[in-house]
VEXDREN-94708 format. One record per residue (C-alpha): residue number from 1; residue in one letter; x, y, z. Coordinates in steps of 0.001 Angstrom, whole numbers, plus 500000, padded with zeros to 6 digits. Layout:
! VEXDREN-94708
<rec i="NUM" aa="A" x="X" y="Y" z="Z"/>
...
This chain:
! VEXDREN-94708
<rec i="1" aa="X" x="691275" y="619715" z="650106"/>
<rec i="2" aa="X" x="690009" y="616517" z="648605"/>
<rec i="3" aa="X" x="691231" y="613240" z="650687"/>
<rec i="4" aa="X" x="691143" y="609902" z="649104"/>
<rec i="5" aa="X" x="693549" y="606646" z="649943"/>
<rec i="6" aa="X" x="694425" y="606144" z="646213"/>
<rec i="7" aa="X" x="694921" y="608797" z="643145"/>
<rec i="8" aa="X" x="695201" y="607335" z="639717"/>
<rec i="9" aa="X" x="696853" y="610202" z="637716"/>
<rec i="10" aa="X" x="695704" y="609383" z="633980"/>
<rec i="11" aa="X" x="692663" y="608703" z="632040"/>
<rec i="12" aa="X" x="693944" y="606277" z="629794"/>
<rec i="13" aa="X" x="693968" y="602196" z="629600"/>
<rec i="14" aa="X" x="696357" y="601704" z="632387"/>
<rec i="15" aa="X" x="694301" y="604671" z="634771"/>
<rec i="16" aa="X" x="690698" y="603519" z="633720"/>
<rec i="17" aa="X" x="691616" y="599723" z="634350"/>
<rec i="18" aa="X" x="693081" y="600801" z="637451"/>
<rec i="19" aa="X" x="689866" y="602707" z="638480"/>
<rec i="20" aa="X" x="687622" y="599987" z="637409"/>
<rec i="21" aa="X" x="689771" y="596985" z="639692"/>
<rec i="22" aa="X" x="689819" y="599650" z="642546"/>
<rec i="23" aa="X" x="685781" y="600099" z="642310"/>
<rec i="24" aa="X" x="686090" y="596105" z="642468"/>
<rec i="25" aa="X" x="687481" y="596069" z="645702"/>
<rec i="26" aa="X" x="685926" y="599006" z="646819"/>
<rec i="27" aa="X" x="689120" y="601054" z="647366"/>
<rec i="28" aa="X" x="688687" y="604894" z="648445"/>
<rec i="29" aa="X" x="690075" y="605659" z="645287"/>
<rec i="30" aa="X" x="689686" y="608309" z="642767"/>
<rec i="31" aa="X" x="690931" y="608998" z="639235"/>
<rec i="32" aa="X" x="692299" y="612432" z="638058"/>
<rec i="33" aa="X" x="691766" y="613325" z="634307"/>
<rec i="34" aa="X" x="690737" y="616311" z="632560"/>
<rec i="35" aa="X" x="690117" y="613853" z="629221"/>
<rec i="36" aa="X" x="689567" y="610452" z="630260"/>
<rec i="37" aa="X" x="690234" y="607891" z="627781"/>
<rec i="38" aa="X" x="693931" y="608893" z="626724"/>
<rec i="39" aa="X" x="696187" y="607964" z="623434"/>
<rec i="40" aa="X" x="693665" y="605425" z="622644"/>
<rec i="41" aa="X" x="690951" y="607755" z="621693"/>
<rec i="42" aa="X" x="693448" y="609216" z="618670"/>
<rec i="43" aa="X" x="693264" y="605417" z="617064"/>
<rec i="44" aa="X" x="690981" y="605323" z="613662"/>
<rec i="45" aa="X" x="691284" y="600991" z="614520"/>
<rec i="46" aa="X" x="692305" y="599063" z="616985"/>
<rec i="47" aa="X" x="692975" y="595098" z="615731"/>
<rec i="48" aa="X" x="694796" y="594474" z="618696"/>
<rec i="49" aa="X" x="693022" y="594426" z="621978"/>
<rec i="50" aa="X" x="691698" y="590664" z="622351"/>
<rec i="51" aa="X" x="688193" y="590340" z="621741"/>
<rec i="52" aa="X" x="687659" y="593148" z="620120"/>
<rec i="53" aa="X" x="688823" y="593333" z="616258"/>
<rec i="54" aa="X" x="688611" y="596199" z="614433"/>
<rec i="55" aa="X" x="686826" y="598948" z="617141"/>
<rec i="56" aa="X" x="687900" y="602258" z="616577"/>
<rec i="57" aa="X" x="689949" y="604063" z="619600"/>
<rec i="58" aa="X" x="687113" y="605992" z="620229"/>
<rec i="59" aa="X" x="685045" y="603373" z="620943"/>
<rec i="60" aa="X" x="687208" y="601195" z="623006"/>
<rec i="61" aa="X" x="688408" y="603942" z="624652"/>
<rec i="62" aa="X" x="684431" y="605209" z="625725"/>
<rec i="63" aa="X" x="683852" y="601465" z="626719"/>
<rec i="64" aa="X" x="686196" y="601770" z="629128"/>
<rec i="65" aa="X" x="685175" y="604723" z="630811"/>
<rec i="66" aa="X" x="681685" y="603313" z="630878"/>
<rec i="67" aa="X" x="683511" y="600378" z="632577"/>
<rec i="68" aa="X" x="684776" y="602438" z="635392"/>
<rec i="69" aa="X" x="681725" y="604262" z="635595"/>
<rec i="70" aa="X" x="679331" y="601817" z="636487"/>
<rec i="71" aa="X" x="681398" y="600109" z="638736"/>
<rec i="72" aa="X" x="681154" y="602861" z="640758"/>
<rec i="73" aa="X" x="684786" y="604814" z="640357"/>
<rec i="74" aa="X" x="685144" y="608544" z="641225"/>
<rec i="75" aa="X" x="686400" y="611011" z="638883"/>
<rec i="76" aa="X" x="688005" y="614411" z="639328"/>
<rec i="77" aa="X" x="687823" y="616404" z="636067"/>
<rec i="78" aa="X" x="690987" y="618110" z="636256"/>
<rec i="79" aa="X" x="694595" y="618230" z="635100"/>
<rec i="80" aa="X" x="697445" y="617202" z="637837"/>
<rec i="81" aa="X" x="700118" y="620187" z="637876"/>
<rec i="82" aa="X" x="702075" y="619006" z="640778"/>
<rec i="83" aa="X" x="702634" y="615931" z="642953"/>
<rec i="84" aa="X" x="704508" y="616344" z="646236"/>
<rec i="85" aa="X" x="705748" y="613807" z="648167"/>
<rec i="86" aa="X" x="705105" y="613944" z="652073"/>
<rec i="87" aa="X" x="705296" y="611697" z="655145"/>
<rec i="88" aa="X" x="701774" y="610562" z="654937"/>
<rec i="89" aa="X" x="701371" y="610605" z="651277"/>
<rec i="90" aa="X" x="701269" y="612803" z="648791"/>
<rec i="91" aa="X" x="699734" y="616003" z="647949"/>
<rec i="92" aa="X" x="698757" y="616663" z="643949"/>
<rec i="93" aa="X" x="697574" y="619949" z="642908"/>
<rec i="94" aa="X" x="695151" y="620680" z="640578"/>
<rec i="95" aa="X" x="694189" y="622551" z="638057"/>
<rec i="96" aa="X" x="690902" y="622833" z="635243"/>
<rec i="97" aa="X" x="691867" y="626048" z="633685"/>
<rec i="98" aa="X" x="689532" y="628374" z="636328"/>
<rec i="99" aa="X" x="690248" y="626879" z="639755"/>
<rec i="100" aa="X" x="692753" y="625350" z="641449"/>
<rec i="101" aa="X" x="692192" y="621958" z="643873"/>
<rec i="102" aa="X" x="694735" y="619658" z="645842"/>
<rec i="103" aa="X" x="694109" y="616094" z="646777"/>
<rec i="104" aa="X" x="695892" y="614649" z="649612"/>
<rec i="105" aa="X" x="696618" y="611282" z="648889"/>
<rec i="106" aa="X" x="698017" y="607971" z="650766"/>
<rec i="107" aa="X" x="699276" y="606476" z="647796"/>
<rec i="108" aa="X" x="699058" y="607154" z="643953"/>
<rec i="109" aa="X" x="699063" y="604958" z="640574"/>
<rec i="110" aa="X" x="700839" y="607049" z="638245"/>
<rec i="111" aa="X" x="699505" y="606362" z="634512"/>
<rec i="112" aa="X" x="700425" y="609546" z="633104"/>
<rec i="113" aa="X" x="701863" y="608224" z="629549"/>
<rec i="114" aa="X" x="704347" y="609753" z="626894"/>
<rec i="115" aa="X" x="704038" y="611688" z="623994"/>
<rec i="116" aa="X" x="705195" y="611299" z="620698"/>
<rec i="117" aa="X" x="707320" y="613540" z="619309"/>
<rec i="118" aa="X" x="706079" y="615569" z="616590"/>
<rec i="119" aa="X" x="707115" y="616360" z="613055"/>
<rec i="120" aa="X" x="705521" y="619547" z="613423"/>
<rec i="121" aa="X" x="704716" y="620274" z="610123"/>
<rec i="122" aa="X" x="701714" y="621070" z="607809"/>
<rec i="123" aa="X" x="698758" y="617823" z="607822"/>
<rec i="124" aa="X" x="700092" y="616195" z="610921"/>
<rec i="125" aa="X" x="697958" y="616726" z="613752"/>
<rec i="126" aa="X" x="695110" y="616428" z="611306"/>
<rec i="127" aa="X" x="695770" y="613301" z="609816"/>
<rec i="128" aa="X" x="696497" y="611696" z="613167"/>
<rec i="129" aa="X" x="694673" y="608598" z="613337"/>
<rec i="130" aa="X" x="693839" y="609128" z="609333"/>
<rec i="131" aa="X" x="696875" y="607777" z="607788"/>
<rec i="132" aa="X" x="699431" y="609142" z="610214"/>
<rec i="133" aa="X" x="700499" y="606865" z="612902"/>
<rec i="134" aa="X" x="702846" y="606955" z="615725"/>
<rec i="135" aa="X" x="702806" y="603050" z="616291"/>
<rec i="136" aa="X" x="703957" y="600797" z="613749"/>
<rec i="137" aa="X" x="702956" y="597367" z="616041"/>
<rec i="138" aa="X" x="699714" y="598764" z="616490"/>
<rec i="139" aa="X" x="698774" y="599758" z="613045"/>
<rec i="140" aa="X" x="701511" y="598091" z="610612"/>
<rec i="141" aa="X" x="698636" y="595093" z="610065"/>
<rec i="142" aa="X" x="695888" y="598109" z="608293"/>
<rec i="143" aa="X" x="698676" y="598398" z="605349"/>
<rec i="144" aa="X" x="698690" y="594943" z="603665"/>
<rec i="145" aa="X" x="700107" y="595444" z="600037"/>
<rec i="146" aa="X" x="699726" y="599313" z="600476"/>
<rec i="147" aa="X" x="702780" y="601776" z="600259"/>
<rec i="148" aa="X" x="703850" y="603986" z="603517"/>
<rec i="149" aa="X" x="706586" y="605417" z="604758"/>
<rec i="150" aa="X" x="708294" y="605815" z="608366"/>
<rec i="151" aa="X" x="710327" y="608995" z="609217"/>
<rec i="152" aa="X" x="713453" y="608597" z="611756"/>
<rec i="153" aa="X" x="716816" y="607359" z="611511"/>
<rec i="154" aa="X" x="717068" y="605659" z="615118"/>
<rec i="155" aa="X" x="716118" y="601765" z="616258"/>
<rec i="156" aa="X" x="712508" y="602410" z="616625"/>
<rec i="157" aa="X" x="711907" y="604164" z="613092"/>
<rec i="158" aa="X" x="714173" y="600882" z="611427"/>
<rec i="159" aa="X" x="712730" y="598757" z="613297"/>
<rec i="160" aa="X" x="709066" y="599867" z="612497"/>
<rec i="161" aa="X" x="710250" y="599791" z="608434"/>
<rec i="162" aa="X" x="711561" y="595819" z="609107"/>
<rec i="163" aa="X" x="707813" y="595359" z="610805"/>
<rec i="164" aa="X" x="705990" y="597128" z="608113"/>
<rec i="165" aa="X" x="708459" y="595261" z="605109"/>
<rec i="166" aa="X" x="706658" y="592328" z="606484"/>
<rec i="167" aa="X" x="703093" y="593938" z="605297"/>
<rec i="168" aa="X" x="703206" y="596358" z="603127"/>
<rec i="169" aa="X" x="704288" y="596173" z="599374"/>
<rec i="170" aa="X" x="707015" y="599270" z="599492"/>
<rec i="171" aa="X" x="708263" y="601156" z="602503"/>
<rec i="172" aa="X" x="710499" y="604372" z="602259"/>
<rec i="173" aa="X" x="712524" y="605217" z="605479"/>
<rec i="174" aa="X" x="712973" y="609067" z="605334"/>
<rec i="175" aa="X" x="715814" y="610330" z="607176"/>
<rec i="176" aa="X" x="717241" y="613953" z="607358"/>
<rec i="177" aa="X" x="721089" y="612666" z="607868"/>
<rec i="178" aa="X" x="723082" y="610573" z="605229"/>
<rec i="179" aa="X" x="723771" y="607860" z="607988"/>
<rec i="180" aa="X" x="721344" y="606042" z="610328"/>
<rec i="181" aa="X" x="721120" y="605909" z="614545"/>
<rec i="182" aa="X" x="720410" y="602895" z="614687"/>
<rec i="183" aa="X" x="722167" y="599731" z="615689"/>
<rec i="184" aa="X" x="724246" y="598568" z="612694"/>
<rec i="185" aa="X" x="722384" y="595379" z="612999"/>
<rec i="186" aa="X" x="719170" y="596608" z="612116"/>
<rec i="187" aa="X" x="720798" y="598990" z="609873"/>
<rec i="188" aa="X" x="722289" y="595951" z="607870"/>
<rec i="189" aa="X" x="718844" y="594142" z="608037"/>
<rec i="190" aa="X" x="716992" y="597147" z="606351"/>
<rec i="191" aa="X" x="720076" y="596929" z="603832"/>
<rec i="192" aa="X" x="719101" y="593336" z="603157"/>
<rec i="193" aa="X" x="715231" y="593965" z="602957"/>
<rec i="194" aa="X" x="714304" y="594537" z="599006"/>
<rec i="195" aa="X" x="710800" y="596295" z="599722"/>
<rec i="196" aa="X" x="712574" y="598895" z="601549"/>
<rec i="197" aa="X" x="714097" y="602052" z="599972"/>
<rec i="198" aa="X" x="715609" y="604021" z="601780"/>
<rec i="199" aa="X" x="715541" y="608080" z="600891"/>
<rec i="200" aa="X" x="718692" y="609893" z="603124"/>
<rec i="201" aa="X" x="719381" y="613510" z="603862"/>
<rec i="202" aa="X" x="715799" y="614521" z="603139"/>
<rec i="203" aa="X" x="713315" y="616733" z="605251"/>
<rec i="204" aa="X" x="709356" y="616507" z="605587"/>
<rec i="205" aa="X" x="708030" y="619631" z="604736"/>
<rec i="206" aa="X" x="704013" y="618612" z="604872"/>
<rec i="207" aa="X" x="701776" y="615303" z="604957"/>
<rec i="208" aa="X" x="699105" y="615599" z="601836"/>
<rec i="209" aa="X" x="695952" y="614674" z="601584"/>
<rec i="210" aa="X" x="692317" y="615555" z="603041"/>
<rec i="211" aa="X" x="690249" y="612829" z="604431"/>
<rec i="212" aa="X" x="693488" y="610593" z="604847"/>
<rec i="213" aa="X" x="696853" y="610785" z="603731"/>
<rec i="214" aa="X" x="697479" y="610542" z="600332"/>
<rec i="215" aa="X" x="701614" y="611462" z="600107"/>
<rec i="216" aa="X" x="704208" y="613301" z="601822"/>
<rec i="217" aa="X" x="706254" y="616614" z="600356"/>
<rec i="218" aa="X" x="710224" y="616359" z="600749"/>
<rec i="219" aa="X" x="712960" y="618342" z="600468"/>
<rec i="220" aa="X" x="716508" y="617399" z="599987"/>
<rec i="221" aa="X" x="718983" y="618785" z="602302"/>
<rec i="222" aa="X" x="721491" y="618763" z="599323"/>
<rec i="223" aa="X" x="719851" y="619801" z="595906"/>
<rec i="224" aa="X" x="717322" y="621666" z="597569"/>
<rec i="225" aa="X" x="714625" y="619798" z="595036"/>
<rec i="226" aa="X" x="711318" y="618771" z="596401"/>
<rec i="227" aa="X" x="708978" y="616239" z="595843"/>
<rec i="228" aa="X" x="705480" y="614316" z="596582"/>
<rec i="229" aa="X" x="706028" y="611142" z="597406"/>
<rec i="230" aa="X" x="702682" y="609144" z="597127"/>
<rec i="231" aa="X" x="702280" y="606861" z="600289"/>
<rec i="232" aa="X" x="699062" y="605364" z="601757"/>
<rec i="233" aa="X" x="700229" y="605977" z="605575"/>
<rec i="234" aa="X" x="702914" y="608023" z="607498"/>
<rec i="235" aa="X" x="704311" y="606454" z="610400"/>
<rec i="236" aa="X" x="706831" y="608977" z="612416"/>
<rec i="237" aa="X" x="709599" y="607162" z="614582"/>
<rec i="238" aa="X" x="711001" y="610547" z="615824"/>
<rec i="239" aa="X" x="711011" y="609754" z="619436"/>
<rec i="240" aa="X" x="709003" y="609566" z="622436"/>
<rec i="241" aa="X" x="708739" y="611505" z="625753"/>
<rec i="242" aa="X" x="707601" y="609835" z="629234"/>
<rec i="243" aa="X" x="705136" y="613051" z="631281"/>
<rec i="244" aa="X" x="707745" y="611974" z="634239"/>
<rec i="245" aa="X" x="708847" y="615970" z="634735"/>
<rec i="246" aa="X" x="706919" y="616453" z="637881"/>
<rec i="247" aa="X" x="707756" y="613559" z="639364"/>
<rec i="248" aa="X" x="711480" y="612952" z="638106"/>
<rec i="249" aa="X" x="712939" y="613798" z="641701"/>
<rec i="250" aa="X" x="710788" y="611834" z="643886"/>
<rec i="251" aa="X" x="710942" y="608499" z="641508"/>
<rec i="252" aa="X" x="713848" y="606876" z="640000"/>
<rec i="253" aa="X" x="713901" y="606846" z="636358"/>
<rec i="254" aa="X" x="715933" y="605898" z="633409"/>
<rec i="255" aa="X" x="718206" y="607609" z="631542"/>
<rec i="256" aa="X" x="715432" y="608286" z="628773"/>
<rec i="257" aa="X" x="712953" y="609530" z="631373"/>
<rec i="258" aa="X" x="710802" y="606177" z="631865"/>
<rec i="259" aa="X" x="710225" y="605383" z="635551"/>
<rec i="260" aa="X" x="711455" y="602278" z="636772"/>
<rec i="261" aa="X" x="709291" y="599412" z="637373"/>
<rec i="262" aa="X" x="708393" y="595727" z="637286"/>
<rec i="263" aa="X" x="704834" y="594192" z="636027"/>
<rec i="264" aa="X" x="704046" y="594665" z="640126"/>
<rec i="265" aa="X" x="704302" y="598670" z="639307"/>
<rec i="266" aa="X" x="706725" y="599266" z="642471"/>
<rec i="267" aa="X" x="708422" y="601910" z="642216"/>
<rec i="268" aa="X" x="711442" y="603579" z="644478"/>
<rec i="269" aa="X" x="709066" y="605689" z="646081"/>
<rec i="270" aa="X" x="706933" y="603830" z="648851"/>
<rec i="271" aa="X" x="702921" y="604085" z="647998"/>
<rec i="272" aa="X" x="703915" y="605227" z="644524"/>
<rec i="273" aa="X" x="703083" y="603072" z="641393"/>
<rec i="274" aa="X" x="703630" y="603169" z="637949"/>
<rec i="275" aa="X" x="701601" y="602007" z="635451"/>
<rec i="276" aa="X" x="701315" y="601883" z="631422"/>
<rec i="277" aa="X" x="703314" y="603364" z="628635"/>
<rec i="278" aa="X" x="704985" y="605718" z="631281"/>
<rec i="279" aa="X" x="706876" y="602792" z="632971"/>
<rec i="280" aa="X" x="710503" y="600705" z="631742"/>
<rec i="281" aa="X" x="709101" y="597980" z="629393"/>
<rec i="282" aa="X" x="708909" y="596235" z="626723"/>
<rec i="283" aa="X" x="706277" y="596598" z="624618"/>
<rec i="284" aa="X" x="703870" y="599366" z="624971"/>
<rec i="285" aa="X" x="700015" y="599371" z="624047"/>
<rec i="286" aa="X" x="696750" y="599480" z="625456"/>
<rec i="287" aa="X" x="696589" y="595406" z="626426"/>
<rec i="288" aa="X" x="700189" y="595690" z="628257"/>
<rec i="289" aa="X" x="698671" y="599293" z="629693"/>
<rec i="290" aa="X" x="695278" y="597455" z="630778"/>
<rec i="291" aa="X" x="697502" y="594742" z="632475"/>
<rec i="292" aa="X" x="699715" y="597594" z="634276"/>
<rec i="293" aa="X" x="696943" y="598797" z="635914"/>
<rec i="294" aa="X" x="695219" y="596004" z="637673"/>
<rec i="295" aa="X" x="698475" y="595038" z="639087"/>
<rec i="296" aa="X" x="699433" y="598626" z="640170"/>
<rec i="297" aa="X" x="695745" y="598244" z="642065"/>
<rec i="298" aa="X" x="696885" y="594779" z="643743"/>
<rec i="299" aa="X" x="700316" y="596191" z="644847"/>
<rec i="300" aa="X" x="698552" y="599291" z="645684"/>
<rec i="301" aa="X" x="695997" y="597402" z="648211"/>
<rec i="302" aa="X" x="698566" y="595549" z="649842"/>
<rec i="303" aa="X" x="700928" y="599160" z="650652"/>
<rec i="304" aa="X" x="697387" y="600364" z="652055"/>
<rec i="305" aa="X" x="696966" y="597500" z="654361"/>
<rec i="306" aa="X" x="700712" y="598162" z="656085"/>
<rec i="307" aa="X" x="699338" y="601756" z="656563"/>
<rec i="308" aa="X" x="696505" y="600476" z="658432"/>
């Protein structure tokens, strides 16, 4: 058994700036990834992290392990399967696809993420990051005067065509019902919006193109007809899912799964912090996930210091 003050679950912005303030104040701390560097590391560009204008995920997301790195934080290259609350900490199990570990733990910074919902169909997965994109705040600004479209019919899939309008010369907003999710004040916004046309009761059947995306194949759900619709970028609004399942019954969440925290990371659950995209708030990307996880660290040192 492995035995560390601190565990930061997650390799990406939130878990490595977490691990790199710890190593600052020389914390016993350790971070637990089997891939550090997380969502960030799918981004073709990133425009949007201050400083550093158009690095690629990759990149940014490298520079940040090398951060951690040389300021001395400890790693554990595996995947976190469980995490256990008990009256000196917590226990997390392990697991890198041959052996099992545990860590007991005094308190843990829990930067876990979401996931996106998928489409699930033909080109997707490899066009991520090529055309496809999952965030419309983060990547709307590589479209100027180009054509995409955004699939969903709820407030973050209108709200990412109103974002986009501003940009990009035509957006279609591809839904598979005749009538939208969405508040019916965004829904009356898009209405109002002339560069976006909306195409209802349609299906996407496969993103096209080879070293980006070059169109998307529909279906109607009525006719039956398909089509190619020629778009420079794909953005999918379908829905997002917090990792919160294994720890759902020791933290209180939302009703959408998010756990429930402030910009301190403070969570219901003594010695248990929550930091980055996986947390209630309002705007999710890698600065806001950076920011998450040098304040978990603060509110983290200060629980330590009551344990003694």
């Amino acid at each position: 058994m492995y035995h560390t003050k601190l565990a930061i679950v997650g390799g990406g912005a939130a878990g490595l700036t977490a691990a790199i303030y710890a190593a600052r104040e020389k914390l016993d701390a350790v971070l637990i990834d089997d891939y550090p560097g997380g969502q960030i590391l799918q981004a073709s560009l990133v425009d949007n992290y201050p400083g550093l204008p158009q690095i690629s995920g990759e990149e940014l997301g490298e520079a940040l392990f090398q951060h951690a790195q040389e300021k001395g934080a400890e790693f554990l290259e595996y995947r976190v399967t469980a995490i256990q609350k008990q009256e000196n900490g917590f226990l997390l199990t392990l697991d890198d696809g041959m052996e099992t570990e545990t860590v007991q733990a005094q308190s843990v910074i829990y930067a876990a993420g979401c996931h996106h919902l998928l489409l699930g169909i033909q080109g997707e997965q490899r066009l991520a990051g090529h055309g496809v994109s999952y965030c419309a705040s983060c990547d709307a600004a590589f479209y100027q005067d180009q054509t995409v479209a955004v699939i969903g019919g709820g407030n973050t899939a209108l709200g990412d065509a109103l974002l986009l309008a501003r940009m990009a010369k035509t957006v279609y907003l591809i839904h598979r019902r005749d009538a939208f999710r969405a508040s019916a004040e965004l829904v009356e916004a898009v209405g109002h919006t002339e560069n976006i046309q909306m195409i209802l009761h349609t299906i996407p059947l496969e993103i096209c193109g080879e070293a980006s995306v070059t169109g998307i194949r529909l279906r109607d759900r009525e006719t039956q007809t398909e089509q190619i619709l020629q778009t420079d970028g794909i953005f999918v609004a379908v829905g997002m899912e917090p990792d919160t399942a294994m720890i759902s019954d020791s933290v209180r969440c939302d009703e959408t799964g998010y756990i429930i925290a402030g910009e301190d990371g403070v969570t219901s659950c003594p010695g248990f912090f929550a930091a980055g995209d996986i947390r209630t708030k309002q705007l999710r990307q890698v600065i806001t996930a950076a920011a998450d996880g040098a304040n978990c660290v603060k509110s983290a040192e200060s629980y330590l210091q009551t344990k003694g």
